[in-house]
Biotite code that builds the C-alpha atoms (Angstrom):
import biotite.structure as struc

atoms = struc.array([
    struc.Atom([0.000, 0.000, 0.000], chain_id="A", res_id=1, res_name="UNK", atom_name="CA", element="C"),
    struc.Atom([2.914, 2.533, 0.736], chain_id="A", res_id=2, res_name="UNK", atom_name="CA", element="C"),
    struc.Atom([4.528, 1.766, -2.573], chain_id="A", res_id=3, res_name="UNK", atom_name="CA", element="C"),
    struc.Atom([1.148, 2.321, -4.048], chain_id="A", res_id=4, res_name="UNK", atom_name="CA", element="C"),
    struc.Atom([0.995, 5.946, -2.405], chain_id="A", res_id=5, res_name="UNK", atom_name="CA", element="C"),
    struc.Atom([4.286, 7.095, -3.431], chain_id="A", res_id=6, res_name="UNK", atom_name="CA", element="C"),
    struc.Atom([3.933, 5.891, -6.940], chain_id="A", res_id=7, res_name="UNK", atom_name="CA", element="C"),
    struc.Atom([1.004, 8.117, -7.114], chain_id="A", res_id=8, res_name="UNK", atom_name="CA", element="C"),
    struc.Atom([2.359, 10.877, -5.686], chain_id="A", res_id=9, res_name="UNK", atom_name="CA", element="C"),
    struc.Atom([5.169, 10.517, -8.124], chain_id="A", res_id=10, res_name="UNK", atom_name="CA", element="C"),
    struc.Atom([2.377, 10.617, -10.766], chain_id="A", res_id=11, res_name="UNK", atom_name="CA", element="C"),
    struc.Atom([0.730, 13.711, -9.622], chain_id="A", res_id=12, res_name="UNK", atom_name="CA", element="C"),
    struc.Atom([3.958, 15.430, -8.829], chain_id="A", res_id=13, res_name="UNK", atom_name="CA", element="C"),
    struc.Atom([5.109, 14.612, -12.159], chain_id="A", res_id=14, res_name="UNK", atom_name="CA", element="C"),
    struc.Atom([1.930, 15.633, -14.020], chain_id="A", res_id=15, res_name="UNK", atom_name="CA", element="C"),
    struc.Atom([2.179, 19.063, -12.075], chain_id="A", res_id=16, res_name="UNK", atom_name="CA", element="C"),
    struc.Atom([4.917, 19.899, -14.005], chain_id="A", res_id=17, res_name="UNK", atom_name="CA", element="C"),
    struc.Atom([7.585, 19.800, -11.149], chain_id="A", res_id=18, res_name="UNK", atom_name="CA", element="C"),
    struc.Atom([10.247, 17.926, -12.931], chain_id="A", res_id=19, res_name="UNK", atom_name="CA", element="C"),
    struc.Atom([10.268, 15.160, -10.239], chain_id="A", res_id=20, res_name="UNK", atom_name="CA", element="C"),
    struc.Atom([10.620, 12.206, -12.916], chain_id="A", res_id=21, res_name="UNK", atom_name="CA", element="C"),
    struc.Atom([12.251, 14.243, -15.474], chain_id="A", res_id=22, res_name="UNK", atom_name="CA", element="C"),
    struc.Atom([15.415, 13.847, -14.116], chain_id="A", res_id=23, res_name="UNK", atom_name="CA", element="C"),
    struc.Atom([15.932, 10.250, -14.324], chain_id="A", res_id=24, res_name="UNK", atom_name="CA", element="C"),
    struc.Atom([14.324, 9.330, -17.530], chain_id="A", res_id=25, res_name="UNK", atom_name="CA", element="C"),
    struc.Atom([15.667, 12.152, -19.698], chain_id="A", res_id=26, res_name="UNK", atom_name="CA", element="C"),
    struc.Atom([16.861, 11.027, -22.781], chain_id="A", res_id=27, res_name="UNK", atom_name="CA", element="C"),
    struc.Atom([20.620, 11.038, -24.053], chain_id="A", res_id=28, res_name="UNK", atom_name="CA", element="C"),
    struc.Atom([19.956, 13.933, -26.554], chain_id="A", res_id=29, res_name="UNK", atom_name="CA", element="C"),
    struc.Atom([18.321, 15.771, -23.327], chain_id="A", res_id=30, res_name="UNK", atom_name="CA", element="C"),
    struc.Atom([21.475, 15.199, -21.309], chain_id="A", res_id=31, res_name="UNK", atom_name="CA", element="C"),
    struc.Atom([23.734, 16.847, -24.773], chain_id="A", res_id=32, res_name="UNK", atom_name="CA", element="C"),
    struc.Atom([25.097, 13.167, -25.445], chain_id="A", res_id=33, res_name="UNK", atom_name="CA", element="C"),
    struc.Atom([24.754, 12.747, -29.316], chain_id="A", res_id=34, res_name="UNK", atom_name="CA", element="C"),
    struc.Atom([23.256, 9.384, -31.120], chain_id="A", res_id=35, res_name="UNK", atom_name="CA", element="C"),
    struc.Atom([26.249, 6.901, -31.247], chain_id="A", res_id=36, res_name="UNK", atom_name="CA", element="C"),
    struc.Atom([26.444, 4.557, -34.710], chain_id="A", res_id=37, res_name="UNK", atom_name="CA", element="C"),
    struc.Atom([28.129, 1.274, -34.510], chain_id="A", res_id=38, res_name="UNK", atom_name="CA", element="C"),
    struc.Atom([29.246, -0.713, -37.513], chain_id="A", res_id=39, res_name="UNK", atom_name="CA", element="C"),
    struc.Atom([30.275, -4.051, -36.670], chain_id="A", res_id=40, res_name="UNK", atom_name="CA", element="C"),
    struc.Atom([30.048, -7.556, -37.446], chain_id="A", res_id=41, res_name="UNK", atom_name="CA", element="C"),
    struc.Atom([26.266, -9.219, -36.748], chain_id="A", res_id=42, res_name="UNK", atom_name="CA", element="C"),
    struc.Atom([28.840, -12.181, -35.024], chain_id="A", res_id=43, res_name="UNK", atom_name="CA", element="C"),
    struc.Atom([30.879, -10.267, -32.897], chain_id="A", res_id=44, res_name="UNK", atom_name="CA", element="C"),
    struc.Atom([30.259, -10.643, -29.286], chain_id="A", res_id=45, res_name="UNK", atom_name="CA", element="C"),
    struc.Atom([32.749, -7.967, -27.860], chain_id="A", res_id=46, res_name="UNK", atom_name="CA", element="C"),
    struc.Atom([31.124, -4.954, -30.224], chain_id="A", res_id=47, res_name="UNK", atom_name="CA", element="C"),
    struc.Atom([27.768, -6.021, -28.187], chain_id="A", res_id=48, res_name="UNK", atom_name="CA", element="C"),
    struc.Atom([29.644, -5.550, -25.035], chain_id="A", res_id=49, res_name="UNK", atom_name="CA", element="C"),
    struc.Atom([30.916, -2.044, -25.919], chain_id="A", res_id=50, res_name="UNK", atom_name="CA", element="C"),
    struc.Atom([27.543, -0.609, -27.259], chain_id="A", res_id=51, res_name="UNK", atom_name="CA", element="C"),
    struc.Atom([26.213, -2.083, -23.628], chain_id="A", res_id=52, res_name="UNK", atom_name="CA", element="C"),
    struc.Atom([28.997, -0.005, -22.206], chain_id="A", res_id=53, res_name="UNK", atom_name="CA", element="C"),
    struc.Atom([28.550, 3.094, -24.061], chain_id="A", res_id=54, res_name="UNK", atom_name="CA", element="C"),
    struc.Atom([24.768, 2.104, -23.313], chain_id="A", res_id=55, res_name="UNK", atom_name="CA", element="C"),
    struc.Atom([25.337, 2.299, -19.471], chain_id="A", res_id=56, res_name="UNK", atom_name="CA", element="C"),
    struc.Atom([27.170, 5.770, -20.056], chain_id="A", res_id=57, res_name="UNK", atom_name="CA", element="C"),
    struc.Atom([23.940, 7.376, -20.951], chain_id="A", res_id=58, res_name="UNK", atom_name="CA", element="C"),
    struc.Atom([24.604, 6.958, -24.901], chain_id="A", res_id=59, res_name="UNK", atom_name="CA", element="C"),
    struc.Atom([21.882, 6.072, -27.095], chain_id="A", res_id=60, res_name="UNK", atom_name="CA", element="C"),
    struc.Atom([23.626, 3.731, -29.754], chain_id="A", res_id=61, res_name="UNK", atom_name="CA", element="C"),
    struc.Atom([22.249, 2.948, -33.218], chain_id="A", res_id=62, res_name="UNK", atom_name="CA", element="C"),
    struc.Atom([23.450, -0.448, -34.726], chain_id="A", res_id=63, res_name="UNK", atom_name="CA", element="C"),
    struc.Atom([24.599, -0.798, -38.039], chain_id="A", res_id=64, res_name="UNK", atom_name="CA", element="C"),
    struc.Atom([25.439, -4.489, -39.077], chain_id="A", res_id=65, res_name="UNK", atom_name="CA", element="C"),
    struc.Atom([27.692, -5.404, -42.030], chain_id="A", res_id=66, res_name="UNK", atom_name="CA", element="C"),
    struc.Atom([29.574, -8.132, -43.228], chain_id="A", res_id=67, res_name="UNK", atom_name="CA", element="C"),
    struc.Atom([32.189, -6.017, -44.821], chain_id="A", res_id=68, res_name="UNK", atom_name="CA", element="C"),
    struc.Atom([33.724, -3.291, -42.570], chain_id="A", res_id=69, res_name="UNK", atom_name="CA", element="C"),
    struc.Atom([36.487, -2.053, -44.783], chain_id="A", res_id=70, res_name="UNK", atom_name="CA", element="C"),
    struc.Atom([34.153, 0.613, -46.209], chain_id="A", res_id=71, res_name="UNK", atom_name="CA", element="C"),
    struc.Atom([32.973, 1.867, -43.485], chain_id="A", res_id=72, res_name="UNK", atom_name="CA", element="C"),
    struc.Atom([36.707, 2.167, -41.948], chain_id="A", res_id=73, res_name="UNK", atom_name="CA", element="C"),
    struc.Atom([38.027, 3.769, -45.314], chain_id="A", res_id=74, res_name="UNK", atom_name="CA", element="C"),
    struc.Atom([35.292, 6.459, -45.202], chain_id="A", res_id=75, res_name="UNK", atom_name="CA", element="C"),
    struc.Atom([35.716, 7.898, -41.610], chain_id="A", res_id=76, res_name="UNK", atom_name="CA", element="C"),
    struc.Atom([39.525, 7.627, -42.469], chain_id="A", res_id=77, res_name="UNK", atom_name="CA", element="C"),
    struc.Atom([40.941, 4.879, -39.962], chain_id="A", res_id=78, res_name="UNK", atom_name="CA", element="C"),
    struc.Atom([44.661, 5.057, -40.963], chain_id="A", res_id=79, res_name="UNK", atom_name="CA", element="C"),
    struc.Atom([46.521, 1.724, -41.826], chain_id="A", res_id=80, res_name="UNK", atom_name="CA", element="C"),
    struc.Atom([47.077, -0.347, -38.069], chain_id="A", res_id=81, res_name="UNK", atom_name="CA", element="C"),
    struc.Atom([45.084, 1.558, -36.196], chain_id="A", res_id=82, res_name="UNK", atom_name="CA", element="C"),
    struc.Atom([41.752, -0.807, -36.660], chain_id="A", res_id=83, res_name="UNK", atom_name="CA", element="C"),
    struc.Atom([39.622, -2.673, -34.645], chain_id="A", res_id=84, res_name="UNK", atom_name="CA", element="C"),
    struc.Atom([36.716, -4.873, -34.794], chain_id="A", res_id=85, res_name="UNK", atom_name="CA", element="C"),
    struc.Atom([34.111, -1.901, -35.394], chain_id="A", res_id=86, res_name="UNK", atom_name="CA", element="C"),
    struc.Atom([33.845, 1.788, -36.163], chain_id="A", res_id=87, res_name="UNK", atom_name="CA", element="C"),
    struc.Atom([31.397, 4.294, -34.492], chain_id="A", res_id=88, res_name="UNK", atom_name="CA", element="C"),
    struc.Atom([30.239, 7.873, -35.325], chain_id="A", res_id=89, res_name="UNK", atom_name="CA", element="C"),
    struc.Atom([29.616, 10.176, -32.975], chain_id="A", res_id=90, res_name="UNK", atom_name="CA", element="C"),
    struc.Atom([29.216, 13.976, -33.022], chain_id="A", res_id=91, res_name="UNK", atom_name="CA", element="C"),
    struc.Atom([31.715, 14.637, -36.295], chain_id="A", res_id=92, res_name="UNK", atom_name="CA", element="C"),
    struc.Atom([33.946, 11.948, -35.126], chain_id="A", res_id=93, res_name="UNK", atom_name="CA", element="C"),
    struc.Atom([35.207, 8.452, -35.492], chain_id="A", res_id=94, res_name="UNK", atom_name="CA", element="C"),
    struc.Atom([35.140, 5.430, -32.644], chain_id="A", res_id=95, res_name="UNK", atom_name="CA", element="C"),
    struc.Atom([37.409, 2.842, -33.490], chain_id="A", res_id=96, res_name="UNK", atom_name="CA", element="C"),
    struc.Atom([37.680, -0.035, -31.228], chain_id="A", res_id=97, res_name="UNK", atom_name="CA", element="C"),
    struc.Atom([37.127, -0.511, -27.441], chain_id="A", res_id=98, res_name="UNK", atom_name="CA", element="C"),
    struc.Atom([37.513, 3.026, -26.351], chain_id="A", res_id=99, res_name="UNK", atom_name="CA", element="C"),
    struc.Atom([36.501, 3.885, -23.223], chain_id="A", res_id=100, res_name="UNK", atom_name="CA", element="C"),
    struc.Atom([33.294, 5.710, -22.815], chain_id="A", res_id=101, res_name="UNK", atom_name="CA", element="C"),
    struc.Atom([34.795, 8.610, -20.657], chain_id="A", res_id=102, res_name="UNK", atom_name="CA", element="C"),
    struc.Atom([37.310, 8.875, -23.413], chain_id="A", res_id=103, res_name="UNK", atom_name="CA", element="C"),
    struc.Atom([34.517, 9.642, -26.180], chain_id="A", res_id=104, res_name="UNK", atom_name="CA", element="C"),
    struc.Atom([32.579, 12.212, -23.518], chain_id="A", res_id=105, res_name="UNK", atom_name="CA", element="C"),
    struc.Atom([36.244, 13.966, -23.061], chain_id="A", res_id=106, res_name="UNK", atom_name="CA", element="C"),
    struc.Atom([36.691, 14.184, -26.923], chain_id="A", res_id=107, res_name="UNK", atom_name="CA", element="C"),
    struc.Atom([33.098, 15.476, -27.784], chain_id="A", res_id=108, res_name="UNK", atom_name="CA", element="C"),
    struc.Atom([33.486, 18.210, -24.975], chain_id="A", res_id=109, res_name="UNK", atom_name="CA", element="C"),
    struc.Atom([37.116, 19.392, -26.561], chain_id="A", res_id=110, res_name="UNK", atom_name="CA", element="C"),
    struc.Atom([36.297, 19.286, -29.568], chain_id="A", res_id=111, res_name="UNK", atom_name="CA", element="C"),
    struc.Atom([39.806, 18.819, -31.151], chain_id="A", res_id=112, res_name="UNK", atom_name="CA", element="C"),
    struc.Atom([40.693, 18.816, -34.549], chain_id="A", res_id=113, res_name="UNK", atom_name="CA", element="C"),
    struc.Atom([40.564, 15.381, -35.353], chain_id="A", res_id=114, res_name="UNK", atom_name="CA", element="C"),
    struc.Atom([39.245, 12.625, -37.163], chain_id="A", res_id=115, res_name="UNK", atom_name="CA", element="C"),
    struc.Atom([38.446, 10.570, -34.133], chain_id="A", res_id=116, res_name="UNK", atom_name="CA", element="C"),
    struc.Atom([40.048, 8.691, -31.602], chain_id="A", res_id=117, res_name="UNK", atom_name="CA", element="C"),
    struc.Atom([41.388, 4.871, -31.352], chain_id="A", res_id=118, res_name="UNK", atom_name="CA", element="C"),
    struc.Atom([42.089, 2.016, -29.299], chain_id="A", res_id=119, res_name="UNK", atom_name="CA", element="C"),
    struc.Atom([43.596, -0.268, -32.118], chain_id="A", res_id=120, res_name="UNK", atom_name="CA", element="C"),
    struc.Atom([43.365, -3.863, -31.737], chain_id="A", res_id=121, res_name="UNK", atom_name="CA", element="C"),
    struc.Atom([41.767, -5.914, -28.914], chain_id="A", res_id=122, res_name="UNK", atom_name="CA", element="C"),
    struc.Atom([43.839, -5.084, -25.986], chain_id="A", res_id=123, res_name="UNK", atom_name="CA", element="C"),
    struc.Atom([42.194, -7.646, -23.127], chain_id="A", res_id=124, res_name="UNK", atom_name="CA", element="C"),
    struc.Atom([40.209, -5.276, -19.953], chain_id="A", res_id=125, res_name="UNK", atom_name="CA", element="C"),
    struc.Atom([39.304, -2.589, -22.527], chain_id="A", res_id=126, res_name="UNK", atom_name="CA", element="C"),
    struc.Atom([35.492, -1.934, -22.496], chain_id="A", res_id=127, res_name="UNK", atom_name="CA", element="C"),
    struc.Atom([34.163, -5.049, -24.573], chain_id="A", res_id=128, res_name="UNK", atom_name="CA", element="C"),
    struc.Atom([36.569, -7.394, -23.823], chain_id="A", res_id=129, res_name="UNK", atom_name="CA", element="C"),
    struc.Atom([36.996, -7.482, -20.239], chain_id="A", res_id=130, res_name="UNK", atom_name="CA", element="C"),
    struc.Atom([38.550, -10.819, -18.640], chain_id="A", res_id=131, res_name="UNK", atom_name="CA", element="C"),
    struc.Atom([37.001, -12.979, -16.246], chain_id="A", res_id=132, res_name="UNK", atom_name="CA", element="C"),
    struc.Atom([39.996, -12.779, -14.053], chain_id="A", res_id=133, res_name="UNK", atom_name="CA", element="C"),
    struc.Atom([39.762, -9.166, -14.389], chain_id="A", res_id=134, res_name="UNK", atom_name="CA", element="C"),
    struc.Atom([42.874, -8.692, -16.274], chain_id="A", res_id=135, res_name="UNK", atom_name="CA", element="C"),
    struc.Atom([43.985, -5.626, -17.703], chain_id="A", res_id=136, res_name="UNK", atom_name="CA", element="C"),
    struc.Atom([46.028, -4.954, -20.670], chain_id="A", res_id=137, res_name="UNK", atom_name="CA", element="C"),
    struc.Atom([48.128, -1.408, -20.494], chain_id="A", res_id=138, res_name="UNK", atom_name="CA", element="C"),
    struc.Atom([46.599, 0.271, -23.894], chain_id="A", res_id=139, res_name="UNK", atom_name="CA", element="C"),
    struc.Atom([46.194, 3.842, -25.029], chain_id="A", res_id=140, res_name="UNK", atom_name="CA", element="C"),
    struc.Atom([43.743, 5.860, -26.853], chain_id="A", res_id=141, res_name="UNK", atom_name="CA", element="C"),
    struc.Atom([45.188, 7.613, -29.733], chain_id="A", res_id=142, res_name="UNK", atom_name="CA", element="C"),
    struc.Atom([43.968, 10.807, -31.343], chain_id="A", res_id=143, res_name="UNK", atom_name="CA", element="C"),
    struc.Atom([43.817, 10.578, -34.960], chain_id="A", res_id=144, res_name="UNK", atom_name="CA", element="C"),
    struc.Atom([44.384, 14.269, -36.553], chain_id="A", res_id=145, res_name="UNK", atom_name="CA", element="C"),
    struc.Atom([43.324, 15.447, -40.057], chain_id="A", res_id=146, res_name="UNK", atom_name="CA", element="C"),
    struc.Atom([46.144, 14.284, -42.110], chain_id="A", res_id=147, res_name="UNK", atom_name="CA", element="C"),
    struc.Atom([46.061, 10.889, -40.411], chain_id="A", res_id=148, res_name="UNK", atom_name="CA", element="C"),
    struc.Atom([48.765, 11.128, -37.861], chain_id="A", res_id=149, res_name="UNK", atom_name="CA", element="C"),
    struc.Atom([48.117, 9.424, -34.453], chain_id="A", res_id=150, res_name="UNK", atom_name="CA", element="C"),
    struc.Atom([49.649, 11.097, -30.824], chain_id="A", res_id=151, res_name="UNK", atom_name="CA", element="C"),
    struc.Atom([48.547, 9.429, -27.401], chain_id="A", res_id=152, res_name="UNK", atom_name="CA", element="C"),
    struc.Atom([45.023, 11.131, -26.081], chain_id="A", res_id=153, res_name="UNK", atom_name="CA", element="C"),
    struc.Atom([44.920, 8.850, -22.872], chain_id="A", res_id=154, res_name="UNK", atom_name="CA", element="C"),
    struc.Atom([46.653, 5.708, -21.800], chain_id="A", res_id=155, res_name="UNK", atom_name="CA", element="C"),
    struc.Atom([45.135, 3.261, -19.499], chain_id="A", res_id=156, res_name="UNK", atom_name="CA", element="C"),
    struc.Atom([47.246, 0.896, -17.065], chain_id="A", res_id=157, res_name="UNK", atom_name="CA", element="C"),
    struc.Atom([47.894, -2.829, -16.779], chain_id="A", res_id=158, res_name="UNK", atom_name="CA", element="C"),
    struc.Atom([46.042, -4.522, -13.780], chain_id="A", res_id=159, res_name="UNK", atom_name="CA", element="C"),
    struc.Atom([48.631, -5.369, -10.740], chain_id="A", res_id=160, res_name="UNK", atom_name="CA", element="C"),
])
């Protein structure tokens, strides 16, 4: 009976206009994170657990599956060795591989020139391909300028 009481106070409060439930269900857009679209693989496992990450960031991902990914990578301008398993766009900007969600929130608030930022490879721990020991591989997110160069944007430690 007492949850049924404070649900419908939470109704009327939130049909008065107050903004109690706003909060909490706001959208991404609402909150100024832009739509997220993944191209990967329909097979691949990991890309599901990154879009669940960026998910659980407050992103709202769009999927886009494809067998071939090689278009998609030569289009947003991933450089030669700096691939992963799949590509995302996301505010003017390429994804590429199991970057860390923070990392794509820090890059959309700079704004730097840039293609996009990349963790290239698999490196195990990243978001997507955590361990079940809980192993971490040392990697580092690398900023991807205009004319293709790469320079470290963040680096993220082995586990002890």
């Amino acid at each position: 009976m007492k949850f049924l009481k404070m649900m419908m106070a939470a109704l009327l409060l939130s049909a008065a206009g107050t903004g109690f439930a706003a909060t909490p269900n706001t959208s991404p857009v609402e909150r100024g994170l832009p739509l997220v679209t993944v191209h990967k693989s329909p097979y691949c496992g990991c890309c599901e657990k990154w879009i669940e990450h960026m998910q659980a960031a407050g992103f709202e991902v769009e999927v886009v599956n494809t067998e071939d990914m090689t278009p998609v990578k030569q289009r947003v301008g991933i450089p030669p060795g700096k691939g992963s398993c799949h590509t995302a766009e996301v505010g003017g900007y390429f994804v590429e591989g199991h970057v860390p969600a923070d990392d794509v929130k820090r890059m959309l608030a700079e704004k730097p020139a840039a293609r996009g930022i990349a963790v290239p490879g698999m490196p195990i721990g990243s978001p997507g391909m955590e361990s079940p020991d809980g192993r971490v591989q040392a990697y580092e997110v690398q900023l991807i300028d205009k004319d293709g160069l790469s320079s470290t944007y963040s680096t993220h430690a082995a586990s002890e």
